[in-house]
N, C-alpha and C positions, 0 to 999 in steps of 0.2 A: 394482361387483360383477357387473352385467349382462354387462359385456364379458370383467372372468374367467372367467364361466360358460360366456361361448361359445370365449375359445380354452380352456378344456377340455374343449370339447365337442369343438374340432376334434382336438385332442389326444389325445383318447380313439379318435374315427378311425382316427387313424394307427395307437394301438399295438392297435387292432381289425386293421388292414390288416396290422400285423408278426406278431402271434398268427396268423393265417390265413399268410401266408406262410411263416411257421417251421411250420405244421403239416403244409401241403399238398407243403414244401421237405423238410425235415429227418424225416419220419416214415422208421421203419428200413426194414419190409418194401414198401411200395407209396407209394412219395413219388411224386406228380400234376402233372403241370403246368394246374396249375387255377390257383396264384395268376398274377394279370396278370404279375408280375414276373418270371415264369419265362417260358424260350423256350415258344414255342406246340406244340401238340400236331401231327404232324404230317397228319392227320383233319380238323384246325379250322380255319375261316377267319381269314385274318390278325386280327393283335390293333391296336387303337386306341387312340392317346394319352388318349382319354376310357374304357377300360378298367380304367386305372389310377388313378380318380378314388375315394377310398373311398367304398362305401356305393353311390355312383349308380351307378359302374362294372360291378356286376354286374349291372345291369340289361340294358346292353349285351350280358354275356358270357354271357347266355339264349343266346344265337347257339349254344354250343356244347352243350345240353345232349345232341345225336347221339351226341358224343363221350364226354364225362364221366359221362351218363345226365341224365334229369329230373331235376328241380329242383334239381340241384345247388348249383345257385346262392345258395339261402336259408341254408344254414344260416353260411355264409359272410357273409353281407349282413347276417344279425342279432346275429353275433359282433361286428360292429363296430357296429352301431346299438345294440348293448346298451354298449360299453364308452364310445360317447358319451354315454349318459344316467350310466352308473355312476363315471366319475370326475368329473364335475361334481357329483354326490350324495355321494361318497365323501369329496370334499373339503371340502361343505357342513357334512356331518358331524360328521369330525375335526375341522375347521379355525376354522365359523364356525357349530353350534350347541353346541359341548362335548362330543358324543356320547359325547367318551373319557373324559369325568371322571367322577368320583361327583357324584352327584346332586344332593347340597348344596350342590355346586360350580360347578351349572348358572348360574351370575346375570352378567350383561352385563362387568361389572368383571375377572372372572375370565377370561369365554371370554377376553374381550380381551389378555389378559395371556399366556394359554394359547398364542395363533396361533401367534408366531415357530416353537414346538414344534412346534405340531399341523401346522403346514405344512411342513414337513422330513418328518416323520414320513408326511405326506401322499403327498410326492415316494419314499421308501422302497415305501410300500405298494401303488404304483399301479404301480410298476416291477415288482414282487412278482406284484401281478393279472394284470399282463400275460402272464407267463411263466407262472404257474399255469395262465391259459387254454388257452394252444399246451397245456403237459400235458396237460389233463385233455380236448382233443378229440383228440389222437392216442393216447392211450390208451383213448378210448370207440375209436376206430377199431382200434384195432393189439393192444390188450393191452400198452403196453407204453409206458414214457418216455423218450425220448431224451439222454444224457448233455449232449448238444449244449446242452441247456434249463439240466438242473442244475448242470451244473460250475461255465458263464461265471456263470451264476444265484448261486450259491456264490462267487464271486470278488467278484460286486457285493455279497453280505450284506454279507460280511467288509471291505471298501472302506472301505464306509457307516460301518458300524461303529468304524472307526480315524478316519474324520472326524470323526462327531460325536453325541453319545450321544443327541441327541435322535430317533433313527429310532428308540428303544426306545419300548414304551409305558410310560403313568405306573402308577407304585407310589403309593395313598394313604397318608400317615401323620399318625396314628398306624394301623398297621395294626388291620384291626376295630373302628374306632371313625369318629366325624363325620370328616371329614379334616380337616385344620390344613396342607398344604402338599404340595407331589410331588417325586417325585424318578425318574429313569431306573428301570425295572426291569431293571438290569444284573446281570450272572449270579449277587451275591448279595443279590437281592430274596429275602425280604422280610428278610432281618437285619440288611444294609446296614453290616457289620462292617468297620469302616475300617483301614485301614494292616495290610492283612493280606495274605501270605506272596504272593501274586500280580504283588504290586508289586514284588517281587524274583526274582533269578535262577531261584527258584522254578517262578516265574510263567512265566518265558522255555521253561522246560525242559517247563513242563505245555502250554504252546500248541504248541511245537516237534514233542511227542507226541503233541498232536491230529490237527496236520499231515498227519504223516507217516506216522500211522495212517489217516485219510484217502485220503492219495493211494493206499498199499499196497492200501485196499480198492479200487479204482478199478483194479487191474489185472486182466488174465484170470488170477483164481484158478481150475484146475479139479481138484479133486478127487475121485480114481480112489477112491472104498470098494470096489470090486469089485476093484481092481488090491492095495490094502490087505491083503483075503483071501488074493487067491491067491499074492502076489509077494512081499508083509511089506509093512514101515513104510519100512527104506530108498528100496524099488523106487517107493512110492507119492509119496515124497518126490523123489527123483529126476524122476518123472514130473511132480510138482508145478510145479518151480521151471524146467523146461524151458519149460512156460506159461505162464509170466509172462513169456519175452523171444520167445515163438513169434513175434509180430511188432511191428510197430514202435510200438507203444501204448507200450512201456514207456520209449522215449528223450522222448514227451513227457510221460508220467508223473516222469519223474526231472527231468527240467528244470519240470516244474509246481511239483516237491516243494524246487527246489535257489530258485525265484525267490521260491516262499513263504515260504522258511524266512529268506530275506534278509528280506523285509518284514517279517516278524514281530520279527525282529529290531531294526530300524530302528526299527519304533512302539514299543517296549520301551525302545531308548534311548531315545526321545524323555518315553515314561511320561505320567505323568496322566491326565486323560478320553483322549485319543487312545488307549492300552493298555489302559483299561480298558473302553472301548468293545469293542477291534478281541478282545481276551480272552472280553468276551459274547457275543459273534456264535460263535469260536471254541467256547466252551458249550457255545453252543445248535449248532453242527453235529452236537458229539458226542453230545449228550442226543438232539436230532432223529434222527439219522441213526442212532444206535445204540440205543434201544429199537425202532425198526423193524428193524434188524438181527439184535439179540438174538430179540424174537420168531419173526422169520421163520427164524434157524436152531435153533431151540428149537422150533418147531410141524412141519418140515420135517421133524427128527429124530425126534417124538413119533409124527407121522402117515405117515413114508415117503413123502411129496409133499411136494414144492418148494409151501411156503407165503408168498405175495405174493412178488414180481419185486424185483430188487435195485434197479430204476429207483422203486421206493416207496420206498426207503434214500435215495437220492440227493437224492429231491424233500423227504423231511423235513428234509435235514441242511440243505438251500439255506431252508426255512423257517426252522428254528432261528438260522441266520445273520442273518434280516431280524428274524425279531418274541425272539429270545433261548429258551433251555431251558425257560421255562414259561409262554410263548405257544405253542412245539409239542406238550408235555405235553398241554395243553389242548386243540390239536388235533387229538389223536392222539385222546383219548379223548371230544373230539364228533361224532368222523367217524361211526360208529355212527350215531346221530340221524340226521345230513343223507343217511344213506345211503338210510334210510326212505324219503323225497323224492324220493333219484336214482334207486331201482331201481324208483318208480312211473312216473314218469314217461319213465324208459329201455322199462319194460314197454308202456308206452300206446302208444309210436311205433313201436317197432321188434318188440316182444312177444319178447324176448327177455330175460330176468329175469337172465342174469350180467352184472354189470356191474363196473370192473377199480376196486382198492381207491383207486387213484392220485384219482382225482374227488372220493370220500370226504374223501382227507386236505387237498385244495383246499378244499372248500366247510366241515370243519371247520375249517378256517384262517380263513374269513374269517368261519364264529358265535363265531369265539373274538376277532379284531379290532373286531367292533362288536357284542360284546355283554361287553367289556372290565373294566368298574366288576363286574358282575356275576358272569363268571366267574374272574377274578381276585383283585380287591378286597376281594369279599363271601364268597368262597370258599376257594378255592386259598391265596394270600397268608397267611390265619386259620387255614388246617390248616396251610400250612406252617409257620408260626411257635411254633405248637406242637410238630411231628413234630420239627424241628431237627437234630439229625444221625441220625436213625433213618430219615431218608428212603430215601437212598443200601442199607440194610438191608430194609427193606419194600419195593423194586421188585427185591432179588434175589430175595426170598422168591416175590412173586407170579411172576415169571418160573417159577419151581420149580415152582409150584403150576400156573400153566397149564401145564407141560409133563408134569407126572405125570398132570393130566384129561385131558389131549390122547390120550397114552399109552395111558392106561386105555379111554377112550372108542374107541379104534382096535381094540383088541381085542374089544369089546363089539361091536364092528360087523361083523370078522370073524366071529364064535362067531356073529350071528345072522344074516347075511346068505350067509354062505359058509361056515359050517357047520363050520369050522376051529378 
């Protein structure tokens, strides 16, 4: 055990030293050459094979702080000394104190039975942290998430997902009661209604729609409402679909959507856990990716402002692919909470109280991964299984409803602020 804990300490390292490189590489507006991996700055003094050493490396690369400014160095050096203590803890967790079961379920015989699971499931979520990290410091930095993060992010959910159902977390059943045994929370947790219409052509046609609804939102959609007004619906449409091939995003948009659609295909023929895995991941993009969606052009339209960046879309749909539709649900609506935290502690260092929703939907992603038994099991799982198909009904309704306060509330603020 001693000597797992340390190659995932070193392991934890490394994907501390790849989050620092994807953030300091791949951010949109002001990508740095601060990681060692990048060519050096042309200001700095050469770089050294000991540079590149995680963790100790930046001790070295103080050298440069002329350059990059002071202390640059630290927050870089504790991204990764954090991700070494946090995936040896993460794994301890999941893997080898039961963290994810109910409670009852906590006893030596069990965990043990549990591992082969919890440690797949392990290897999902630490690949997940990883990427969530680069996000949420290039959008503390930029405002903004890089597709770079969530796409390939979004390709490994869906992967995982087609290998092998244990990267889902456990569903107890009997739902709302002591547990008696687990099962995957595959996209229909908690009813778990078998030999049902997804296992057929059905199934093929509704994943194929996710897809490719998907990929569709991934292109430069721009839509002209001023062009709407003055020129009609044709003019606006015309202008529309010219933006979508303005440049060349859209030849790998079509070849993302044309080699997707083959795999989907392929795990379909194959069927069983493999489809019904790679179908939940599929889900949860749509669920993830599309209640951030929906809100955001529903709040947008309520309030006349672009509400949260379409890179929050992106990041949820890549969640829903790793933890399934009602592990995002969950942490869509704990983000709130953890945000309390972030915009204290955003305010104490920098005193700057906006802080970009993206961090939110990170940090509630992971009180929703380990705090599991409880916000699922004991909760979520118990209304679902009551709501039953009223679900789907009750989040158009709330959609409506937040967008007629949004609405209302915009007016309210005109009439008293600007007298309108």
């Amino acid at each position: 055990m001693e000597l797992r804990m340390m190659i995932l300490a070193f392991v934890g390292l490394l994907s501390g030293a790849l989050a620092n490189h994807i953030i300091y590489t791949f951010a949109y507006f002001d990508p740095r050459p601060i990681s060692p991996w990048n060519a050096v700055h042309d200001q700095a003094p050469p770089r050294k094979p000991s540079d590149r050493i995680p963790f100790l490396g930046w001790f070295g690369l103080r050298r440069e702080s002329d350059v990059h400014g002071r202390g640059f160095w630290v927050r870089p050096l504790l991204i990764e000394l954090a991700m070494a203590i946090a995936l040896p803890a993460l794994y301890w967790f999941e893997a080898q104190s039961g963290g994810l079961l109910p409670f009852e379920a906590r006893f030596p015989q069990s965990v043990a039975s549990f591992e082969p699971w919890a440690s797949k499931m392990f290897i999902s979520h630490a690949i997940l942290l990883t990427l969530m990290v680069a996000a949420t410091f290039i959008d503390f930095d930029e405002k903004t998430i890089p597709d770079i993060i969530t796409i390939p992010g979004t390709w490994i959910g869906l992967i995982a997902g087609a290998i092998s159902l244990n990267i889902f977390l456990p569903t107890a059943i009997p739902v709302g009661g002591a547990a008696e045994t687990l099962k995957a929370t595959t996209f229909d947790s908690p009813w778990f209604l078998a030999n049902g219409p997804w296992m057929g052509i059905s199934g093929l046609r509704a994943g194929i729609a996710i897809w490719s609804v998907w990929c569709f939102a991934l292109a430069d959609r721009r839509w002209n409402g001023l062009l709407l007004k003055r020129r009609g619906f044709s003019r606006a449409i015309q202008h529309f679909t010219a933006g979508l091939f303005r440049d060349g995003l859209w030849k790998v948009l079509v070849a993302m959507w044309i080699a997707g659609t083959i795999a989907i295909s392929v795990v379909w023929n194959i069927g069983g856990d493999h489809w019904l895995g790679l179908f939940s991941s599929l889900v949860g993009l749509a669920a993830g990716g599309g209640v951030v969606w929906a809100i955001r052009i529903i709040a947008s339209a309520a309030m006349n402002v672009e509400a949260m960046g379409f890179g929050d879309v992106t990041l949820m749909a890549m969640v829903g692919a790793f933890i399934g539709w009602q592990g995002a649900i969950s942490a869509f609506f704990l983000a709130p909470f953890a945000a309390i935290v972030i915009v204290l502690i955003q305010y104490v260092i920098t005193r700057d109280p906006q802080v970009p929703f993206g961090p939110y939907l990170c940090a509630g992603t992971m009180l929703t991964v380990l705090n599991w038994d409880r916000v699922y099991n004991r909760w979520l799982a118990v209304n679902l299984n009551m709501i039953g198909p009223m679900l789907l009904w009750i989040c158009i309704a709330m959609l409506g409803l937040m967008g007629i306060m949004l609405f209302v509330w915009r007016h309210i603020k005109m009439r008293l602020f600007h007298g309108e």
